[in-house]
N, CA, C and O of each residue as an XYZ file, in Angstrom:
564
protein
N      63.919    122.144     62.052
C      64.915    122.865     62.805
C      64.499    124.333     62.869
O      64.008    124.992     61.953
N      64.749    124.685     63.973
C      64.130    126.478     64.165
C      65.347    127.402     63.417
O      66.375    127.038     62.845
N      64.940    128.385     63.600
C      66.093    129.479     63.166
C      66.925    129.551     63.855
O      66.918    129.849     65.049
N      68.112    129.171     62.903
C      69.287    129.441     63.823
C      69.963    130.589     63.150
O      70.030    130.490     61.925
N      70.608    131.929     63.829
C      71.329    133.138     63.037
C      72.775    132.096     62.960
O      73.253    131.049     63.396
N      73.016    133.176     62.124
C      74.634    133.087     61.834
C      75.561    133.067     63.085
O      76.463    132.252     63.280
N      75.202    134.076     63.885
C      76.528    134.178     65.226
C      75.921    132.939     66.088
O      76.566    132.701     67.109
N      74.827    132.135     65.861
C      74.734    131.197     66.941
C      75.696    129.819     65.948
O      76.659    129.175     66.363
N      75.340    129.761     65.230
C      75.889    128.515     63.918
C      77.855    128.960     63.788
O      78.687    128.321     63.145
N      77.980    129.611     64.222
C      79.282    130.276     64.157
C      80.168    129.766     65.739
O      81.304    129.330     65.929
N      78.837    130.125     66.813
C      79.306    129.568     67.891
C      79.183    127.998     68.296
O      80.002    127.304     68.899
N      78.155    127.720     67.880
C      78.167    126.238     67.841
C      79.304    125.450     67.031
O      79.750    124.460     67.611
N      79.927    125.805     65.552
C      80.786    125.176     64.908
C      82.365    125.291     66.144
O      83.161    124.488     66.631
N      82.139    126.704     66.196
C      84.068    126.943     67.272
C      83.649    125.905     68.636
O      84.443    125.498     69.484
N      82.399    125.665     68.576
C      82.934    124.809     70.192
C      82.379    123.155     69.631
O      81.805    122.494     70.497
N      82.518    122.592     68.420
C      82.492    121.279     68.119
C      83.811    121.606     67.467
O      84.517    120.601     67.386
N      84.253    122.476     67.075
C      85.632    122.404     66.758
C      86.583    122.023     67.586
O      87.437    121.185     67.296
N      86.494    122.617     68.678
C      87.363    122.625     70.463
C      86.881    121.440     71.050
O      86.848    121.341     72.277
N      86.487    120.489     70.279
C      86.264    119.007     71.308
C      85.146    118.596     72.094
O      84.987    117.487     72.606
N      84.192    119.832     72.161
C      82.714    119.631     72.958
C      81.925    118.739     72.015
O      81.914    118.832     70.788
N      81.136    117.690     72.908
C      79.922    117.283     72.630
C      79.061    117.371     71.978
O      78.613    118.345     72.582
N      78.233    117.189     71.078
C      77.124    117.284     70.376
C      76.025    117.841     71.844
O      75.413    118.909     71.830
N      75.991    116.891     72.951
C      75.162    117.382     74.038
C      75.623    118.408     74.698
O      74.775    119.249     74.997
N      77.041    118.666     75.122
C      77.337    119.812     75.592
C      76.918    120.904     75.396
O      76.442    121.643     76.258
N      77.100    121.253     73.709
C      77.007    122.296     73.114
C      75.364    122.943     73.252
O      74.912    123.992     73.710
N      74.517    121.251     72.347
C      73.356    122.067     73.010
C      72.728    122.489     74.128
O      71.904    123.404     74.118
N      73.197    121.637     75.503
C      72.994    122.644     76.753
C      73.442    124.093     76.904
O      72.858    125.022     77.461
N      74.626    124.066     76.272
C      75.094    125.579     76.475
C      74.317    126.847     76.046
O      73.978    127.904     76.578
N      74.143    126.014     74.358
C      73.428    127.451     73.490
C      71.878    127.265     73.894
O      71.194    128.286     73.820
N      71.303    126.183     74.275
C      69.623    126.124     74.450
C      68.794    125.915     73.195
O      67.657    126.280     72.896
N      69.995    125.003     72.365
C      68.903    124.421     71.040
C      68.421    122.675     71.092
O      68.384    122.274     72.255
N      68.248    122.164     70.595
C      68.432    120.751     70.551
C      69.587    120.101     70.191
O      70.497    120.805     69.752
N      69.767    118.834     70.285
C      70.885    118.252     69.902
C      70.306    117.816     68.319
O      71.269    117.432     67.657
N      69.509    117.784     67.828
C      69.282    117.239     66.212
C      69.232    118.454     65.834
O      69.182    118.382     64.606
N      69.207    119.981     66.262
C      69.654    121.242     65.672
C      71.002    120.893     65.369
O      71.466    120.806     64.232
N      71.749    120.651     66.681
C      73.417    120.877     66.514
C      73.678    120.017     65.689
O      74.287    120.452     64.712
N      73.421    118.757     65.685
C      73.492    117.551     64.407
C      73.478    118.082     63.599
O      74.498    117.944     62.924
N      72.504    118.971     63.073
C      72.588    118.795     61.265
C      73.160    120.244     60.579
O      73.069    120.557     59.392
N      74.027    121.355     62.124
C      74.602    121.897     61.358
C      76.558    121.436     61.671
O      77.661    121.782     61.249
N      76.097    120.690     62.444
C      77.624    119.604     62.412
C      77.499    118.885     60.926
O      78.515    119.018     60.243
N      76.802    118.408     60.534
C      77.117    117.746     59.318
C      76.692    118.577     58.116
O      77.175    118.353     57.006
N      76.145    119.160     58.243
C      75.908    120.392     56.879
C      77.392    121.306     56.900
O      78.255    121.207     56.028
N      77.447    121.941     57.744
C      79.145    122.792     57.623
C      80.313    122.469     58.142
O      81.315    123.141     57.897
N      80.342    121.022     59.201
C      81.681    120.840     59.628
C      81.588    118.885     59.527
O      81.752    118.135     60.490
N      81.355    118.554     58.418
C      81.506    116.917     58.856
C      82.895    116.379     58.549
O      83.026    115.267     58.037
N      84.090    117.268     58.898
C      85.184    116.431     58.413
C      85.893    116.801     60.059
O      87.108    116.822     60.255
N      84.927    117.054     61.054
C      85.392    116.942     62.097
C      84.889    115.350     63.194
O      83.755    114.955     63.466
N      86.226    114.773     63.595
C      86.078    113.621     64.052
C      85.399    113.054     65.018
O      85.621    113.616     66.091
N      84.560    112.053     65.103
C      83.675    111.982     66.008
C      84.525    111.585     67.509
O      85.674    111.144     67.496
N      83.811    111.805     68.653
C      84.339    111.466     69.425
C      84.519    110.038     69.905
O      83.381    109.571     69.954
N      85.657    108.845     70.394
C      85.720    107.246     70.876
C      84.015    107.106     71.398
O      83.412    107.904     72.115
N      83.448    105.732     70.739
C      82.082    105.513     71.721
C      82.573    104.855     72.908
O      83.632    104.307     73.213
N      81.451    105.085     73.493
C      81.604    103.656     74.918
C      82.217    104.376     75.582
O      82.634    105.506     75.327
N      82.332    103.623     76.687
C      82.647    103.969     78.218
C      84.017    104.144     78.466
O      84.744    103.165     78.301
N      84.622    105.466     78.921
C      86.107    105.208     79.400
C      86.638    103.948     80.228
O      86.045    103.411     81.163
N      87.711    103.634     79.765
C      88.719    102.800     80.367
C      88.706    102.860     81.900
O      88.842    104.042     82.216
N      88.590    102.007     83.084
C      88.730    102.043     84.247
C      90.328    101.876     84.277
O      91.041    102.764     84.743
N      90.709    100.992     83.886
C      92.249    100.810     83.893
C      93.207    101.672     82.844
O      93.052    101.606     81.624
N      94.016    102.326     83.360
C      95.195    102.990     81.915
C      95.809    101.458     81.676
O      95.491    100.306     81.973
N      97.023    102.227     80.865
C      98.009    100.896     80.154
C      98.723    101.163     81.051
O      99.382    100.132     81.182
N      99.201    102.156     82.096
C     100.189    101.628     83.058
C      99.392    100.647     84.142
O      99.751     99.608     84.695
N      98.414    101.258     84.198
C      97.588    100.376     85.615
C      97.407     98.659     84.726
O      97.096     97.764     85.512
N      97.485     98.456     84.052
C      97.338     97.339     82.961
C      98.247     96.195     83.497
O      98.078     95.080     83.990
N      99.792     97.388     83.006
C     101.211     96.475     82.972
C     101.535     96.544     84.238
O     102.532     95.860     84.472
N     101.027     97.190     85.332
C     101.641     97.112     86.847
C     100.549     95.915     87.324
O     101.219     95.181     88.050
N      99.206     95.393     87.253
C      99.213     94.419     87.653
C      99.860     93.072     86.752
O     100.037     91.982     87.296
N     100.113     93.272     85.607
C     101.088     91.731     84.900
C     101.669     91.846     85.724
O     101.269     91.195     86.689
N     102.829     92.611     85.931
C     104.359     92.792     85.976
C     104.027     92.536     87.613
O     105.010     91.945     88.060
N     103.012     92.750     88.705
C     102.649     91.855     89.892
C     102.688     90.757     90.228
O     103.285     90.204     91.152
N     101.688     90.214     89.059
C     101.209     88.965     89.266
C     102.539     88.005     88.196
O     102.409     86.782     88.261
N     103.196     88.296     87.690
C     104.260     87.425     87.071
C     105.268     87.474     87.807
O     105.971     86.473     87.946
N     105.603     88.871     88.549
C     107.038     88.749     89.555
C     106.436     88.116     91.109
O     106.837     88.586     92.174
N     105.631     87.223     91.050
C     105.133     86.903     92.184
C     104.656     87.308     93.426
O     104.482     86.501     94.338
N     104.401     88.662     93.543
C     104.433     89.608     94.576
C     102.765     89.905     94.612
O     102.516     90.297     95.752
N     102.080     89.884     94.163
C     100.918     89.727     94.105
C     100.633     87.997     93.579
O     101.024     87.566     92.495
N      99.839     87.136     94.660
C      99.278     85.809     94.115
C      98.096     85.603     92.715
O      98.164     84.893     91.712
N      96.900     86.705     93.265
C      95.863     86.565     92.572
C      95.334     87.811     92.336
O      95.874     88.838     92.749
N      93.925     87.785     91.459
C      93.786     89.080     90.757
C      93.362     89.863     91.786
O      93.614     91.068     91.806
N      92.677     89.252     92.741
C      92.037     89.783     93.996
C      93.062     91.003     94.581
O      93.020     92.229     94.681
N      93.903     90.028     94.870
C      94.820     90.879     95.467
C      96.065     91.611     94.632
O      96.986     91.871     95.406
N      96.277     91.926     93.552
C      96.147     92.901     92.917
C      95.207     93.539     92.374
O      95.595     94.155     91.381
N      94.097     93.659     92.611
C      92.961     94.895     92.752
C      93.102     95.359     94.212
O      92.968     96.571     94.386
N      93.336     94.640     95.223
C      93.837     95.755     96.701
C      94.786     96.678     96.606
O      94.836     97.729     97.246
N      95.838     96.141     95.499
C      97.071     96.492     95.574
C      97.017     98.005     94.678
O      97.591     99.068     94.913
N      96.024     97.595     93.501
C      95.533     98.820     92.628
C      94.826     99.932     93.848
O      95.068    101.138     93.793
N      94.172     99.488     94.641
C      93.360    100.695     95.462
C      93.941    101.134     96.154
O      93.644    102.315     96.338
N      94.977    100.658     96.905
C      95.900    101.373     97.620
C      97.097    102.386     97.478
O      97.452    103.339     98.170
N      97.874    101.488     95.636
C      99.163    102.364     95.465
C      98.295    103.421     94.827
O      98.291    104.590     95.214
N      97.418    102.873     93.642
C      96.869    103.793     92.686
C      95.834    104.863     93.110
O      95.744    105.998     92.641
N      94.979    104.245     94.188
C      93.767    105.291     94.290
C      92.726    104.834     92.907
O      91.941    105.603     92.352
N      92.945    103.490     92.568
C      91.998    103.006     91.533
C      90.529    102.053     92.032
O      90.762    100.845     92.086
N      90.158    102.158     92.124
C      89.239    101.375     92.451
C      88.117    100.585     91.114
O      87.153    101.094     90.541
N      88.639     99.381     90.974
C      88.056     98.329     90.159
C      87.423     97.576     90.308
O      86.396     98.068     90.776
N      87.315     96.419     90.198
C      86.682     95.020     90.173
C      87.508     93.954     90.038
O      88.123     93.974     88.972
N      87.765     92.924     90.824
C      88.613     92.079     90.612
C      88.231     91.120     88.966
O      89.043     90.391     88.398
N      87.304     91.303     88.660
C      87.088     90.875     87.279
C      87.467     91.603     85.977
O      87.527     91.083     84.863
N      87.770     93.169     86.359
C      88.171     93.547     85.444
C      89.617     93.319     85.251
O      90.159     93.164     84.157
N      90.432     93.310     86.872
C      91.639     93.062     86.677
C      91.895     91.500     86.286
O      93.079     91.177     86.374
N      91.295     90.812     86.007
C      91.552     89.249     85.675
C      91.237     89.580     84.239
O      92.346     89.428     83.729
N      90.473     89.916     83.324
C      90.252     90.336     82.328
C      91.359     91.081     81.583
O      91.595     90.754     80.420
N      92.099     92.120     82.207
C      93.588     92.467     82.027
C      94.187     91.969     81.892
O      95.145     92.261     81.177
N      94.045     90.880     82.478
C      95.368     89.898     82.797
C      95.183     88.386     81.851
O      96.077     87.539     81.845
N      94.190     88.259     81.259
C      94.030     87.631     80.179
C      94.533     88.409     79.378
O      95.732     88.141     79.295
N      94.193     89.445     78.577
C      94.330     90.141     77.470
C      95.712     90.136     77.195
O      96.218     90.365     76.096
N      96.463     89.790     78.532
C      97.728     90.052     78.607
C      98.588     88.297     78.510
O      99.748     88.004     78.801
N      97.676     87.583     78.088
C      98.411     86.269     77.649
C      98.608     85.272     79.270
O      99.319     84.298     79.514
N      97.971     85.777     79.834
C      97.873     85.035     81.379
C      96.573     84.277     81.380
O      95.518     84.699     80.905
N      96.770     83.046     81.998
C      95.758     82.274     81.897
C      95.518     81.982     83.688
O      96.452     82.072     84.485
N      94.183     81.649     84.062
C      93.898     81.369     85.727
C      93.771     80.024     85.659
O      93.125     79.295     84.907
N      94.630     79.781     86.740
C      94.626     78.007     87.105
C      94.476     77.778     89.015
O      94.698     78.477     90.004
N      94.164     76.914     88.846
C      93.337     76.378     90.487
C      95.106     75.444     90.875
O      95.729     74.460     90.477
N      95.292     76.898     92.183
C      96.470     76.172     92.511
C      95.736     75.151     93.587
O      94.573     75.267     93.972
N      96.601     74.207     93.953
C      96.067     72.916     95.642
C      96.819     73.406     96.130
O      97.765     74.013     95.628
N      96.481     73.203     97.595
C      97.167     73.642     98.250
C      96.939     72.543    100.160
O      96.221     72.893    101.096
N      97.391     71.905    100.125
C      97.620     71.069    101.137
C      97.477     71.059    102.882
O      98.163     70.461    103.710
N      96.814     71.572    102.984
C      96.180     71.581    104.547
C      96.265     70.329    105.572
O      95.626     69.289    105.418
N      96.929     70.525    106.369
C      96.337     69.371    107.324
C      95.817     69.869    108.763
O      96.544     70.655    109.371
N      94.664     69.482    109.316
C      94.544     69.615    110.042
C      95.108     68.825    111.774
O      95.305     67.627    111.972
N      95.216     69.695    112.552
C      95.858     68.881    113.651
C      95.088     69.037    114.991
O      94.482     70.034    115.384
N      95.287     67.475    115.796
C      94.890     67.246    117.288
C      95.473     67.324    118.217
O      96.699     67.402    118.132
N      95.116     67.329    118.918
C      95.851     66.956    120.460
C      97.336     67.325    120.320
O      98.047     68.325    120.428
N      97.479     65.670    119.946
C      99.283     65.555    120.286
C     100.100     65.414    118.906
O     101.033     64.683    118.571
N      99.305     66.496    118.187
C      99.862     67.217    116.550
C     100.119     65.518    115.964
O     101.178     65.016    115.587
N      98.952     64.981    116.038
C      98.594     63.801    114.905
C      97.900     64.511    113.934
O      97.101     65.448    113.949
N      98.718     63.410    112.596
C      97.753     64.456    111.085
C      96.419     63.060    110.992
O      96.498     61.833    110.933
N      95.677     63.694    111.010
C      94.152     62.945    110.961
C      94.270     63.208    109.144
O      95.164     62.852    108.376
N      92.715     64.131    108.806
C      92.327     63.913    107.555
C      93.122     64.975    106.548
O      92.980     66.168    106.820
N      93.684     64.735    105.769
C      94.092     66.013    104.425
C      92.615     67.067    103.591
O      91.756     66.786    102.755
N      92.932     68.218    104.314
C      92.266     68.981    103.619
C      92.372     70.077    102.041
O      93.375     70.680    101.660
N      91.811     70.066    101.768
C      92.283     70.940    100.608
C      91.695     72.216    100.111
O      90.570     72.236     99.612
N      92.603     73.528    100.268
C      92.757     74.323    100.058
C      92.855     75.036     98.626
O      93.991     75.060     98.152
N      91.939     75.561     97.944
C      91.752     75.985     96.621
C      92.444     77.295     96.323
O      91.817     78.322     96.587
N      93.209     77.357     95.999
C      93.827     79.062     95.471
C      94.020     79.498     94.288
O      95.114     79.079     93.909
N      93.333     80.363     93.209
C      93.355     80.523     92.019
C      94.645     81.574     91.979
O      94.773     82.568     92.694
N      95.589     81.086     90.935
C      96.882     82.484     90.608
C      96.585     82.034     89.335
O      95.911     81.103     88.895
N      97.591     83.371     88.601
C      97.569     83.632     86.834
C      98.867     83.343     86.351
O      99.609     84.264     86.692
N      99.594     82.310     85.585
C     100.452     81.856     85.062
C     100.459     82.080     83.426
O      99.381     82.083     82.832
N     101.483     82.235     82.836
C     101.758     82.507     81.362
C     102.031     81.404     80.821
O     103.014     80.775     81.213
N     101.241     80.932     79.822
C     100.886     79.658     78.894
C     102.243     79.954     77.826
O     102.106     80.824     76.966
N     103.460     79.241     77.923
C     104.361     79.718     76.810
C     104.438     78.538     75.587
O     105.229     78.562     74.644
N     103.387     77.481     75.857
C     103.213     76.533     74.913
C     103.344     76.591     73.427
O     103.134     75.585     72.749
């Protein structure tokens, strides 16, 4: 580790104090990050590290507004509560993440049928087709 003075080790501790980065900091001051490391843990290691991993795409309200969709029937499927997220919310997801929500949330996906017939001429029903529609129902077993 190079020399670091006192007023730089002074400024580096007040801004890992205030919530900055291990990387932040060293862009700011122009040392390394295994500088800032080891005077983070030599003079301040009872300061908390920051959550790993990737922020949350969904909050807990965006969470409980698609359940509370897809259980009051107003939304069918996850699909379409992820439209419903991009439009009220300004969220933009993945319909897999919102099905993933919606597990976590004690909802299980089941393959609704759905009964098609097709028609001729003089509205004779010829063959029964079938129509696949996945919705999310609550297992209260």
């Amino acid at each position: 580790m190079a020399k670091v003075t006192v007023d730089i080790r002074n400024n580096i501790i007040s801004m890992l104090s205030n919530g900055q980065s291990i990387r932040e900091v060293s862009k700011k001051i122009g040392i390394s990050k295994s500088a800032v490391q080891e005077i983070r843990t030599k003079y301040v290691p009872d300061i908390p590290k920051p959550p790993p991993g990737r922020p949350r795409k969904l909050s807990v309200q965006d969470k409980r507004h698609c359940v509370r969709s897809v259980t009051s029937g107003r939304v069918p499927t996850a699909t379409a509560a992820t439209k419903k997220l991009k439009s009220e919310h300004k969220t933009n997801v993945n319909a897999n993440t919102v099905r993933r929500a919606l597990k976590e949330a004690g909802l299980k996906a089941k393959k609704k049928v759905k009964k098609q017939f097709k028609i001729y001429g003089l509205q004779e029903r010829c063959e029964d087709t079938l129509k696949i529609d996945i919705y999310f129902y609550r297992d209260d077993d």
